[in-house]
C-alpha positions in Angstrom: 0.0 0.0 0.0 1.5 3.1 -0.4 1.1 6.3 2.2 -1.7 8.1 -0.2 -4.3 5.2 1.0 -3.3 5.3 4.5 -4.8 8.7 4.1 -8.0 7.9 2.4 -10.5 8.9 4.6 -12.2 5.7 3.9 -9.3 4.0 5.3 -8.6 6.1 8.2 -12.7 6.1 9.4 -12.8 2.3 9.1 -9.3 2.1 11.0 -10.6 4.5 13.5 -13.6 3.1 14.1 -11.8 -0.7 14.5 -9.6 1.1 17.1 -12.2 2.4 19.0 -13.9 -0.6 19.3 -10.8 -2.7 20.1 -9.9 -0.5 23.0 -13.3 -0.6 24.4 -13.9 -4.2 23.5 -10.7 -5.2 25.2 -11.3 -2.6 28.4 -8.4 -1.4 27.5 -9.7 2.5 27.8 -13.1 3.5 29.1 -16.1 4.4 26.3 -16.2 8.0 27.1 -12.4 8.7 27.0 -11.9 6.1 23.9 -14.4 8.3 22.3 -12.7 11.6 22.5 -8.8 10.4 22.3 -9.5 8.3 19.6 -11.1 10.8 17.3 -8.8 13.4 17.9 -5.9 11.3 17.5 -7.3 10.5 13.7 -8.8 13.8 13.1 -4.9 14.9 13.4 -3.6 12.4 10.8 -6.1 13.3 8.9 -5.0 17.1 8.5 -8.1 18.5 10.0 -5.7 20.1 12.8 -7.4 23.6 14.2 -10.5 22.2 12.4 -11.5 20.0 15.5 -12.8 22.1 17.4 -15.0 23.4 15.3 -16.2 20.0 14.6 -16.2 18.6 18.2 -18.3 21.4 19.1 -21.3 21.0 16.5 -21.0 17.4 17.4 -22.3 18.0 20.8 -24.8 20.7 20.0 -26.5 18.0 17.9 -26.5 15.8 20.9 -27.2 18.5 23.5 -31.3 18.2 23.5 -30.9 14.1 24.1 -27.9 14.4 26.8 -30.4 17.2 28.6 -33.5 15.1 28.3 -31.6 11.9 29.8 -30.2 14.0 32.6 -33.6 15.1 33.9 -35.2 11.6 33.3 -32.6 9.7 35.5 -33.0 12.3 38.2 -37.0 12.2 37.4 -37.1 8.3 37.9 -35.0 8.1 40.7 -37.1 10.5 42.7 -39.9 8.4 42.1 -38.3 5.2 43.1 -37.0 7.2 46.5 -40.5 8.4 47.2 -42.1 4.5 46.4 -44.1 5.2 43.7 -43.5 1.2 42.7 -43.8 0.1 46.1 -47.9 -0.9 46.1 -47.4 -2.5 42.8 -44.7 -4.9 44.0 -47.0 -5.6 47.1 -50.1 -6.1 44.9 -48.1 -8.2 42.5 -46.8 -10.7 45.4 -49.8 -10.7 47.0 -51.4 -11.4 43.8 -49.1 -14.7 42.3 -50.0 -16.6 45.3 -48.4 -20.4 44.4 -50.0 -20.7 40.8 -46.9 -20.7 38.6 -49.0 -19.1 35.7 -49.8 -16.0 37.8 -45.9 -16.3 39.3 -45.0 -16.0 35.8 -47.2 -13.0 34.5 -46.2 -10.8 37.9 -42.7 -11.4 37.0 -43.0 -9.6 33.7 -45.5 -6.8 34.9 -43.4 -6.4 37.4 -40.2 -6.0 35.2 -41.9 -4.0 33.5 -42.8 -1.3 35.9 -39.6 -1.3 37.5 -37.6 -0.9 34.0 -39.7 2.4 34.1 -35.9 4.0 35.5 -34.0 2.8 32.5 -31.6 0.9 34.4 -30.9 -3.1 34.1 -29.0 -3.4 37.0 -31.7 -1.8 39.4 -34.6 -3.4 38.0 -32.5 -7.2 38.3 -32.0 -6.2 42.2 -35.6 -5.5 42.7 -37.4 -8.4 40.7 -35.0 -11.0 41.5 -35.2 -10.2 45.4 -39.0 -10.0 45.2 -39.8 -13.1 42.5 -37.1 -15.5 43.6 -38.5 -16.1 47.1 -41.6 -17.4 45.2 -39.7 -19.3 42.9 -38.5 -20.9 45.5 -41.7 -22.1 47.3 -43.4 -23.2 44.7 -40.3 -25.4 43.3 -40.2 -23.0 39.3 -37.1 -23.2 37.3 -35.4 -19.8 38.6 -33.8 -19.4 34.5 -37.5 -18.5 33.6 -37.2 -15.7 36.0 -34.0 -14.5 34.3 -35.6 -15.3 30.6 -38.9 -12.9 31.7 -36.4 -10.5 33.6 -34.3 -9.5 30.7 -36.5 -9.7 27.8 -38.5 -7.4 29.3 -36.1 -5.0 30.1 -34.3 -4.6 27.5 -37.7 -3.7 25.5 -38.4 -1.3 28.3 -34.8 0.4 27.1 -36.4 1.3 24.1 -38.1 4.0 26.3 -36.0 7.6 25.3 -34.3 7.6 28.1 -32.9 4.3 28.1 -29.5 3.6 27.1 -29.9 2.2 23.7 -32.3 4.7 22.1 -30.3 7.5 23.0 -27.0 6.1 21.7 -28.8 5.2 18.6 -30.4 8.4 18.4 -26.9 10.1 19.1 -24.8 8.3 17.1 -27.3 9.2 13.9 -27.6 12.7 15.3 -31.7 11.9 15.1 -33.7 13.4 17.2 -34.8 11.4 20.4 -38.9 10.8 19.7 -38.5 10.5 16.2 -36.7 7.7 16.9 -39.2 5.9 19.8 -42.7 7.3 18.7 -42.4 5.4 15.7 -41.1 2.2 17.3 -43.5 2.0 20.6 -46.3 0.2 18.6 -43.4 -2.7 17.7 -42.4 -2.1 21.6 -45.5 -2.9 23.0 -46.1 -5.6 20.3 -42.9 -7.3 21.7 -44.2 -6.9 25.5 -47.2 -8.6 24.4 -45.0 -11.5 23.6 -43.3 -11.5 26.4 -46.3 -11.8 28.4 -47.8 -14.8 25.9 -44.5 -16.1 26.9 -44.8 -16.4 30.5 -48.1 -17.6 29.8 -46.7 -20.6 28.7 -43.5 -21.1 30.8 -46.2 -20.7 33.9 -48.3 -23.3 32.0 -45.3 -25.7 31.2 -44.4 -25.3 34.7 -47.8 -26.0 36.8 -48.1 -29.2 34.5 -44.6 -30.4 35.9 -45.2 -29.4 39.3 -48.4 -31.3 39.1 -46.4 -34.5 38.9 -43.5 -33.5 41.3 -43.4 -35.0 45.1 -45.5 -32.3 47.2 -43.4 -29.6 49.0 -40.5 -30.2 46.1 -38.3 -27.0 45.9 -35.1 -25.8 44.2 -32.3 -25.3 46.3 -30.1 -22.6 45.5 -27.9 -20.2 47.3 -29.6 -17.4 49.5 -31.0 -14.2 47.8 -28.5 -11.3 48.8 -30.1 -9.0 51.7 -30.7 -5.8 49.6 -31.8 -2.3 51.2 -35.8 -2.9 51.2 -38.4 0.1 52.1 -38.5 -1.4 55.8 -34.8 -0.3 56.2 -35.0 2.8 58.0 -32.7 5.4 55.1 -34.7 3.9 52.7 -38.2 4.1 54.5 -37.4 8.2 55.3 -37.2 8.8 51.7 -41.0 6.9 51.0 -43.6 9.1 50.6 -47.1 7.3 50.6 -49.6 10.3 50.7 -47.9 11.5 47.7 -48.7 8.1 45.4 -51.7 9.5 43.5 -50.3 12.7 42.9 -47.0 10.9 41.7 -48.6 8.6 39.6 -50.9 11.1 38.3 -47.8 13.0 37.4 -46.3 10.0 36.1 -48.6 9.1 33.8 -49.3 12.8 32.1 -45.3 12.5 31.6 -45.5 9.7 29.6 -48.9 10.8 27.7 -47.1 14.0 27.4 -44.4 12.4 25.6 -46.4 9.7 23.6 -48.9 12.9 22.2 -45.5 15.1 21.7 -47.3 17.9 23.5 -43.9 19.3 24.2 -40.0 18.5 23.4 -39.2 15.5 25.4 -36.4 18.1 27.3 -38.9 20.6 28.1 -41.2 17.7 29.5 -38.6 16.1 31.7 -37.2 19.0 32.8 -40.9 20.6 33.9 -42.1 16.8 35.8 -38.5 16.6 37.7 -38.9 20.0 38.9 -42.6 19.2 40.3 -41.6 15.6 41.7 -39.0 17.1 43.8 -40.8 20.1 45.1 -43.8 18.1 45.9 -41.8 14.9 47.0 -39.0 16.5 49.1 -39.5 20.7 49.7 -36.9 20.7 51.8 -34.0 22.3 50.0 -31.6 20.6 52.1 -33.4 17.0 51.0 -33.3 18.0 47.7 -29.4 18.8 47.1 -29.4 15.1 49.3 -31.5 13.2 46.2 -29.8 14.6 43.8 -26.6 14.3 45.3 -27.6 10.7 45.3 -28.0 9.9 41.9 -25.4 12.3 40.6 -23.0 9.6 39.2 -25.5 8.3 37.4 -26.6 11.5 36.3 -23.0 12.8 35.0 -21.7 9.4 33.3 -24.7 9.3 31.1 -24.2 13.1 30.2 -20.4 12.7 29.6 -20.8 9.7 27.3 -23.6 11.8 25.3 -21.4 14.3 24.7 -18.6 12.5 24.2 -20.5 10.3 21.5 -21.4 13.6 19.9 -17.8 14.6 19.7 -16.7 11.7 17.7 -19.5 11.7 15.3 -18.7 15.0 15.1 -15.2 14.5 14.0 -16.1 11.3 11.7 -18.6 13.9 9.8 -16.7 17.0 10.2 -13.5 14.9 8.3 -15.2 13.2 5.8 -14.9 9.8 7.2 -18.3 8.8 7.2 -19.4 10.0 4.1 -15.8 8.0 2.4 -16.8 4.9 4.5 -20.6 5.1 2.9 -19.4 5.8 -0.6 -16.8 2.7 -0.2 -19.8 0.7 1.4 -22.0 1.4 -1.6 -19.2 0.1 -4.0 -19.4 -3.5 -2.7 -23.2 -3.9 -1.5 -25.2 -5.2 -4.1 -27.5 -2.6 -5.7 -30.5 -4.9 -5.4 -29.5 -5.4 -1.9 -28.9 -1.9 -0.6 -32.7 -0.2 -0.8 -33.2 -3.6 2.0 -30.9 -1.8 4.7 -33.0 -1.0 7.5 -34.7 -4.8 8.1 -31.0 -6.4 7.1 -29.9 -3.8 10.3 -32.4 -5.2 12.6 -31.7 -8.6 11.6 -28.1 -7.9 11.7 -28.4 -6.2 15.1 -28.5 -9.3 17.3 -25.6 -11.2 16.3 -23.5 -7.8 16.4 -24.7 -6.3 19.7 -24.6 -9.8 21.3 -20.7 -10.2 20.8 -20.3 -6.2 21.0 -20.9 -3.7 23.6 -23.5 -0.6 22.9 -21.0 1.4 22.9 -19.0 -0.2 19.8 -22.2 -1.0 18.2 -24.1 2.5 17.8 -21.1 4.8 18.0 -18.8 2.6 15.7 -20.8 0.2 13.3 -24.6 2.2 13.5 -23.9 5.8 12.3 -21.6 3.8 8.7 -24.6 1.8 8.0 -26.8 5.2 8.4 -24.6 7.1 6.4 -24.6 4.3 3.9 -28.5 3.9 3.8 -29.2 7.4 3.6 -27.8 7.4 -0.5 -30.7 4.8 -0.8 -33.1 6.6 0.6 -33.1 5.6 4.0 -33.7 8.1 6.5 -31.5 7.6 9.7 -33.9 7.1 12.4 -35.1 4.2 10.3 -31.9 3.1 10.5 -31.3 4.2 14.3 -35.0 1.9 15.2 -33.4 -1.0 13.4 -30.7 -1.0 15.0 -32.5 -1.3 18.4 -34.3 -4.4 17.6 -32.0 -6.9 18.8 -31.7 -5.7 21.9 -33.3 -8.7 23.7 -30.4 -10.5 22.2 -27.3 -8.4 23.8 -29.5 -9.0 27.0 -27.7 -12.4 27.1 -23.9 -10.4 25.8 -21.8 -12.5 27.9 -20.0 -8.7 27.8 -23.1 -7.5 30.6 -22.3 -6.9 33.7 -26.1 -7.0 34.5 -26.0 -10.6 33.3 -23.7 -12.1 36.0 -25.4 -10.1 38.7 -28.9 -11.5 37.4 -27.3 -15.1 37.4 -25.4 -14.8 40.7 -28.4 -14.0 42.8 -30.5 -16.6 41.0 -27.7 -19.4 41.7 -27.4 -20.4 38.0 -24.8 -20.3 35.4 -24.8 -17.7 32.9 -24.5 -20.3 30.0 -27.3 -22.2 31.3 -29.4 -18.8 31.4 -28.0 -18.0 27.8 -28.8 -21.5 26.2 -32.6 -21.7 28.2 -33.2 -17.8 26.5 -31.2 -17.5 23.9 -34.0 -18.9 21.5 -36.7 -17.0 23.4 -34.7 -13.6 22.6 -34.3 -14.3 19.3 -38.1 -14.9 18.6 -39.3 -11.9 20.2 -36.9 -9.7 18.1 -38.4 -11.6 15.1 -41.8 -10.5 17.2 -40.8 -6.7 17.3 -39.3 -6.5 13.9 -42.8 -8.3 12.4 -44.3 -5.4 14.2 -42.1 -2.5 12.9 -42.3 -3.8 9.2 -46.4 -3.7 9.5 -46.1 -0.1 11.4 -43.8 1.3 9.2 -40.9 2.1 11.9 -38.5 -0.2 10.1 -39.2 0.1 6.0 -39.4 -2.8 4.2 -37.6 -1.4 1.0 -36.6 1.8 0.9 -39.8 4.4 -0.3 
């Protein structure tokens, strides 16, 4: 090769992007600072020199709305978790399941469900696992159904905007934020539906085996890990159960608010954080307290926004992404390319199972948007397609969340991965059905 194609931008966006998501891959650098070091560091070979900035910085305006939005959602939803807006439905959905492993099964996913309202995996395993298990338990059910239900249905609640996946994807296209869900929560909700037909069955499958099992039969497994539960004083001086309608009231006419587009989703979290913590906690001393607590959260979803928009920023700004494309469009099949956004979503659960988020939307995503959009492909098509294999990187042996889920459920992770692997891959077939009749993932390109 000789130095000229070193410097092809083609070349030097594909070997930036591979570096990127070898470092990251490899933990050999964090995502946020792999996504700033690396960019520069190819934005110099490339000559753009003083022209970084400049690019860095319309990078982030473009991200800006979505970083703000998440910001005020985290803090929004862990208000409401600290006040207990959640807490009567957990009670009403143990006291509901009694022993019938049908009903178990069911309250396991509406209870996921609810409690993947805050957008976090890790949270949501804590609480489910700690309430469902102990049921499991008793009634002698195969804990990996519990895992199954538990991440299927959270990773479908991510689809929500201010879950980690939709705003990378929406990010790394520079899209904005409801274009990308509103379209896609018909599919969403298509795909919840299947998870609950799912547990249908599993509970089914399960009350026919215990039928024939010796009376009293349970599974052992290691003890649950004591977690901080509302009874625990901290946590009980933070509940606020007079408040619940008025929190739920507000809850709800956030999300309607959202789903109707009655306002930009910033302006809507912004306004329902600001009346959850007056209401919740007036005192100004509690308030600098909760949000003081979930600060971390708060500032490493921020930072890796921004710093996602500085690298598509540079990968723009230099003509990477627009080289990569035109090199793309040279070798993909002309009858193939107007097919982009349902070959994405197919394509999206093999690559984010043995890639982190990370790699996926802010390396491979924003090429194959760039390549789509000379077909006529707009990229939030692209950015909803690329979210549909989502219940698929549930299972990424790459997951922390995964090994936590497994570890307080006493099973092996490759056990939980070959008992839901299938399961995963059928309701991403479920959504993606849904998208292609709704029209948030294009068949062919229009």
């Amino acid at each position: 090769m000789t130095p000229s194609i070193f410097l092809n931008p083609a070349f030097l966006g594909l070997a930036m992007v591979v570096t990127f998501m070898t470092l990251i891959m490899t933990k050999r650098m964090s995502a946020i600072a792999a996504l700033l070091l690396v960019p520069i560091l190819f934005g110099l070979i490339a000559g753009a020199g003083a022209g970084l900035g400049p690019m860095m910085i319309k990078g982030v305006l473009q991200v800006a709305p979505t970083a703000l939005m998440l910001a005020f959602a985290v803090l929004y939803f862990a208000i409401m978790m600290d006040a207990g807006l959640f807490d009567p439905l957990v009670r009403k959905v143990l006291a509901t399941v009694g022993e019938d492993p049908v009903r178990i099964a069911l309250g396991t996913a509406v209870l996921a469900t609810v409690v993947s309202l805050d957008g976090d995996g890790t949270t949501t395993a804590l609480i489910v696992i700690t309430a469902m298990l102990p049921v499991y338990r008793k009634v002698g059910m195969n804990p990996l159904i519990l895992a199954t239900l538990l991440g299927s249905t959270n990773s479908l609640m991510n689809f929500v905007p201010w879950g980690g996946p939709s705003a990378r994807a929406a990010s790394a296209v520079h899209a904005d934020l409801a274009q990308v869900f509103l379209p896609l929560l018909p599919a969403m909700i298509a795909g919840l539906a299947g998870v609950y037909g799912l547990a249908w069955l599993f509970g089914r499958s399960e009350r026919r085996r215990l039928a024939g099992a010796a009376p009293g039969a349970t599974i052992a497994a290691p003890p649950v890990v004591a977690l901080d539960t509302p009874a625990d004083k901290a946590a009980e001086a933070l509940r606020r159960p007079r408040l619940f309608w008025l929190n739920l009231v507000l809850t709800v006419g956030l999300l309607l608010g959202m789903i109707l587009s009655l306002a930009p989703l910033p302006v809507l979290m912004m306004g329902a954080f600001a009346v959850a913590v007056t209401i919740n906690y007036p005192n100004l001393r509690e308030q600098k307290a909760r949000i003081a607590a979930h600060a971390d959260n708060v500032v490493n979803v921020v930072v890796l926004i921004f710093s996602a928009g500085a690298f598509t920023g540079i990968l723009n700004g230099t003509g990477m992404a627009d080289a990569m494309a035109t090199a793309a469009l040279s070798v993909i099949p002309p009858n193939i390319g107007p097919f982009l956004a349902p070959i994405t979503a197919l394509a999206s659960m093999p690559l984010t199972f043995v890639m982190s988020n990370d790699a996926y939307y802010f390396g491979v995503v924003p090429v194959i948007a760039q390549t789509a959009a000379h077909y006529g492909i707009a990229p939030e098509a692209i950015a909803r397609a690329s979210l549909i294999g989502q219940p698929v990187h549930a299972l990424s042996p790459l997951l922390a969340p995964i090994y936590l889920a497994c570890g307080l459920l006493g099973v092996d992770v490759a056990d939980a991965q070959r008992f839901a692997l299938k399961w995963a891959v059928l309701i991403c077939l479920l959504v993606l059905g849904a998208a292609l009749l709704t029209g948030a993932v294009p068949l062919v390109a229009g």
